[in-house]
N, C-alpha and C positions, 0 to 999 in steps of 0.2 A: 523712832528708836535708832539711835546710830550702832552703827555694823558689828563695834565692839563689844557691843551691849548682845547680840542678837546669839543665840545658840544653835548651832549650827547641825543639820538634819541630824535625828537619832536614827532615823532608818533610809537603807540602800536602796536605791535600783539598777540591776543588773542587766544586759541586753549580751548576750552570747551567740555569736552565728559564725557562719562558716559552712563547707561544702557537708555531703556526707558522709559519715563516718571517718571524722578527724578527731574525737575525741571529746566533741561538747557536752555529751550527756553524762562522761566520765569526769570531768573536772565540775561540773556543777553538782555531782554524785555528791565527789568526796567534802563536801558542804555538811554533809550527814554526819562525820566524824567529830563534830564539834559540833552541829546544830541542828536542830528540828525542821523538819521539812517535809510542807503537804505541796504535794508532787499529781498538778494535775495531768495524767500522760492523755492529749489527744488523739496518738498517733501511734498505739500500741509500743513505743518505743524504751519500755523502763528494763527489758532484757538486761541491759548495763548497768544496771543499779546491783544487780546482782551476786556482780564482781566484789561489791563493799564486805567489808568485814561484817558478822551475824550483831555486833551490839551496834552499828552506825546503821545497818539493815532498819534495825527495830526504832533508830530514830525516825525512817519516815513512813510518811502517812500517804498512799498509795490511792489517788481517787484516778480511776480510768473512764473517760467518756466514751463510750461506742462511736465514735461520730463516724457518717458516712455518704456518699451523692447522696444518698434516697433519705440517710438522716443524720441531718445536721444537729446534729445537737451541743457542738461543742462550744459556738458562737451562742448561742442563745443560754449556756449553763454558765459560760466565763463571764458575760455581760454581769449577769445576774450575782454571782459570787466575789467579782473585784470589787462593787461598790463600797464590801466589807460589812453587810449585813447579817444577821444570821437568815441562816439556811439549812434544808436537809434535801439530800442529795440521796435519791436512788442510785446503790451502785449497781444496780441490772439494768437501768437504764437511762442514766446519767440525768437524769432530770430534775432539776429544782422542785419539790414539791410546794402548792398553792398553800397561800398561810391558812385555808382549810381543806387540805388534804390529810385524806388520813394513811397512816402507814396499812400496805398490807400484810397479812403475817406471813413470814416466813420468807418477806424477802431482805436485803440486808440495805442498813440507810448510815451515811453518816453526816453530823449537823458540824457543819462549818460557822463560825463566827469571826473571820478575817478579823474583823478591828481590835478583836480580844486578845490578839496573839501576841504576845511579846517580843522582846529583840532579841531572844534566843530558837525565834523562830524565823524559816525565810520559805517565801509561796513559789513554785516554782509554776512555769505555764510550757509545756512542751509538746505541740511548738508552734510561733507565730505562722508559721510557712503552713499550718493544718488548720488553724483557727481564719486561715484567709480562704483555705480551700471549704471550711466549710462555711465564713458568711456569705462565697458568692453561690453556695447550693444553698442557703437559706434565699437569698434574693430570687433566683432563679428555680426554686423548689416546684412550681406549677408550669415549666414551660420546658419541655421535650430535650432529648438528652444533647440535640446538634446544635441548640440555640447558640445565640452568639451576643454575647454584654453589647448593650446600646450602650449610652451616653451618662443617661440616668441611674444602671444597672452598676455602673463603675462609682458615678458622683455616691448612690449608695453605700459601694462599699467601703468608701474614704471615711463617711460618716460613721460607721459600725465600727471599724480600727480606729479611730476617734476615739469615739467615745469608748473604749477600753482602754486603748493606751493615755487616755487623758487622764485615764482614774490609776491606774500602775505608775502615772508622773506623781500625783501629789496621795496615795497611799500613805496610809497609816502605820506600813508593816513593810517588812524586808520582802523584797520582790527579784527573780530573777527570772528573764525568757530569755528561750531559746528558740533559735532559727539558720536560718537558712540563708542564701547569698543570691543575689542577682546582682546586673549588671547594668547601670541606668546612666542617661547621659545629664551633666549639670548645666545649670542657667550657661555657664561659662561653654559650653558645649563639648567639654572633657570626660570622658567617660570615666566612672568609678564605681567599686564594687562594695553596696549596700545590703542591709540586711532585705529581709522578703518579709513586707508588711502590709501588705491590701495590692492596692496599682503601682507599676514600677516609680509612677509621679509621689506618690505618699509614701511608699518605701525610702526613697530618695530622702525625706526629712523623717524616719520614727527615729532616729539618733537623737532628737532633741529629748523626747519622753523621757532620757535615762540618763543617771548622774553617771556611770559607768556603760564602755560597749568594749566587747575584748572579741578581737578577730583569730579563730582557731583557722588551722591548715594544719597537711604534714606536709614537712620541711626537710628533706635529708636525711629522713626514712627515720621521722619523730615528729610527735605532734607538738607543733609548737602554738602560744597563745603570745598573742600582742593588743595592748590596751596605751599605748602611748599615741598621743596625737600626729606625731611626726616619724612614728616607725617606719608607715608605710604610705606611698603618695596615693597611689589611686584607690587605697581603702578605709571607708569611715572605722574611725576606733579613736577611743579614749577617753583618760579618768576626770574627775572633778576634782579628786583628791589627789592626781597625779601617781597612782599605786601602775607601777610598771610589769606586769606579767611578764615579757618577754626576755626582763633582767633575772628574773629568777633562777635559779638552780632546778626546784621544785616548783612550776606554775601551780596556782591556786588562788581562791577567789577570795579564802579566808582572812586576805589583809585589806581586803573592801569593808568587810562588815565588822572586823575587830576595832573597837574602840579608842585603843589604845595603839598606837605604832609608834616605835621610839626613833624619835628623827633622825639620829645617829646611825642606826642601821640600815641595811640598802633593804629593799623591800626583799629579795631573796633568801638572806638570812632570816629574815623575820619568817616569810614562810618554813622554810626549812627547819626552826625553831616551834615553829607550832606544830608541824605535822610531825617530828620527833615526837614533842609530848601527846600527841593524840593516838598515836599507835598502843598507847597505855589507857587511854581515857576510857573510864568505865562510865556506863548510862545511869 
C-alpha cells in the first residue's frame, strides 16, 4: 500500500511527565471536559481531578489500585487490562478476577473491555513512576525488605515495562501516561532528562512507545507544558503531529486527540477555541 493510500492512526498515545506537582495530573484532568476517561490512579493521586467542574467529574470513570511494597498489584492488574480484553476488576482490591471467578456480594466490581471503547474515549495510567515501583516489588515480593536488584532482577524488570508499554504503542484506544523525570546519561555520553520507566537504561528509550511526549515544569511561577522536539535540548519531548503545547495560550492535550485541526490556525487558538466551547459542554 503506498503512504497515500494508508490512513493514518484513529487513536493517540500520550506520555506526560515531569517533576512533582507541576501540574500533570491537571492538564491530562481537563481531557474529561470533552472526553471519557477511565482513569487508573496507582498512586492514590486523583485528589486533582477534583478541581474539574461536577459534569467533566461524571465523565470519568475512577478505578484505584491499592498497590503497595507488600502488594503489588498494580503491575499485575495493568498487564492484564492493556492487552484490551475484557475484564472485572475488584474495586476493594484491584484485582482482575479469574474468567471463573465469582463475584462476592456486597463488594463493588467494575468490568472493563478496553478494545470496545471508542475515540471518545482516552485510558489514562497514573503513574508509570508507581507501576515501576510496584513490578520491581512484584519481582522482589519473597526476598527481605534490604535486598538489592541483581542483574537478572533489572533485565526483569525491562521485560514487564515491555511488555506494557509495547501494548499502549500499538492499542486500539486513546492512551495517556503519566510520570515522572529522571536523569540518565546517553550512548553520546550527554546527560538528559527522561521520563521514569523501569531502569534508568529503558527509561532512556520509553519515548519511542508514544506518538506524543509533553514535558511539564513550573517556569516563572506557572506551569508550563512543552511537546516540541526542539524546545528543550537536554529533555526528551515531542509530537508526531507536530501539536505545540508550549505555543499555546491555554496548554492542553485536547489538540492531540481532536480530529480535525485547521492548518491555518496555530495550535493555541485552536485550544483556546475548544476549551471556550467546553465550559458550556453539557454530558
Amino acid at each position: 500500500m503506498k503512504l497515500s493510500q494508508a490512513k493514518p492512526s484513529a487513536t493517540q498515545s500520550v506520555l506526560v511527565f515531569g517533576p512533582p506537582k507541576c501540574g500533570k495530573t491537571q492538564l491530562v484532568g481537563q481531557l474529561a471536559t470533552q472526553y471519557k476517561l477511565i482513569w487508573f490512579d496507582l498512586e492514590n493521586g486523583s485528589a486533582t481531578l477534583h478541581k474539574l467542574p461536577p459534569e467533566a467529574q461524571d465523565r470519568v470513570e475512577l478505578i484505584s489500585l491499592p498497590d503497595s511494597r507488600s502488594y503489588p498489584i498494580a503491575i499485575e492488574t495493568c498487564l492484564k487490562v492493556i492487552k484490551g480484553n475484557p475484564c472485572t476488576i475488584d474495586e476493594e482490591t484491584g484485582k482482575v478476577l479469574p474468567p471463573t471467578g465469582k463475584r462476592i456480594e456486597g463488594r463493588s466490581y467494575v468490568d472493563i473491555n478496553l478494545n470496545a471503547v471508542g475515540s471518545d474515549t482516552i485510558v489514562v495510567f497514573d503513574s508509570l513512576t508507581q507501576l515501576t515501583n510496584s513490578a520491581i516489588a512484584h519481582i522482589t515480593k519473597n526476598q527481605p525488605d534490604d535486598y538489592k536488584l541483581n542483574y537478572d532482577d533489572w533485565g526483569n524488570l525491562g521485560k514487564l515495562m515491555d511488555i506494557f508499554l509495547s501494548h499502549v504503542q500499538t492499542a486500539k484506544f486513546n492512551v495517556v501516561c503519566i510520570s515522572h523525570e529522571t536523569e540518565t546519561e546517553l550512548e553520546d555520553g550527554k546527560m538528559k532528562i527522561v521520563p521514569v520507566a523501569g531502569t534508568r537504561a529503558f527509561s532512556r528509550n520509553s519515548a519511542k512507545y508514544f506518538g506524543h511526549v509533553v514535558y511539564a515544569q513550573v517556569a516563572l511561577k506557572k506551569h508550563t507544558f512543552t511537546s516540541s522536539t526542539v524546545a528543550l535540548n537536554n529533555i526528551v519531548a515531542g509530537s508526531r503531529t507536530d501539536v505545540a503545547t508550549e505555543k499555546m495560550d491555554e496548554p492542553s492535550l485536547i489538540p492531540i486527540f481532536s480530529q480535525a485541526v485547521p492548518t491555518n490556525q496555530s495550535n493555541g487558538q485552536v485550544a483556546l477555541a475548544q476549551l471556550s466551547n467546553l465550559r458550556t459542554l453539557k454530558k
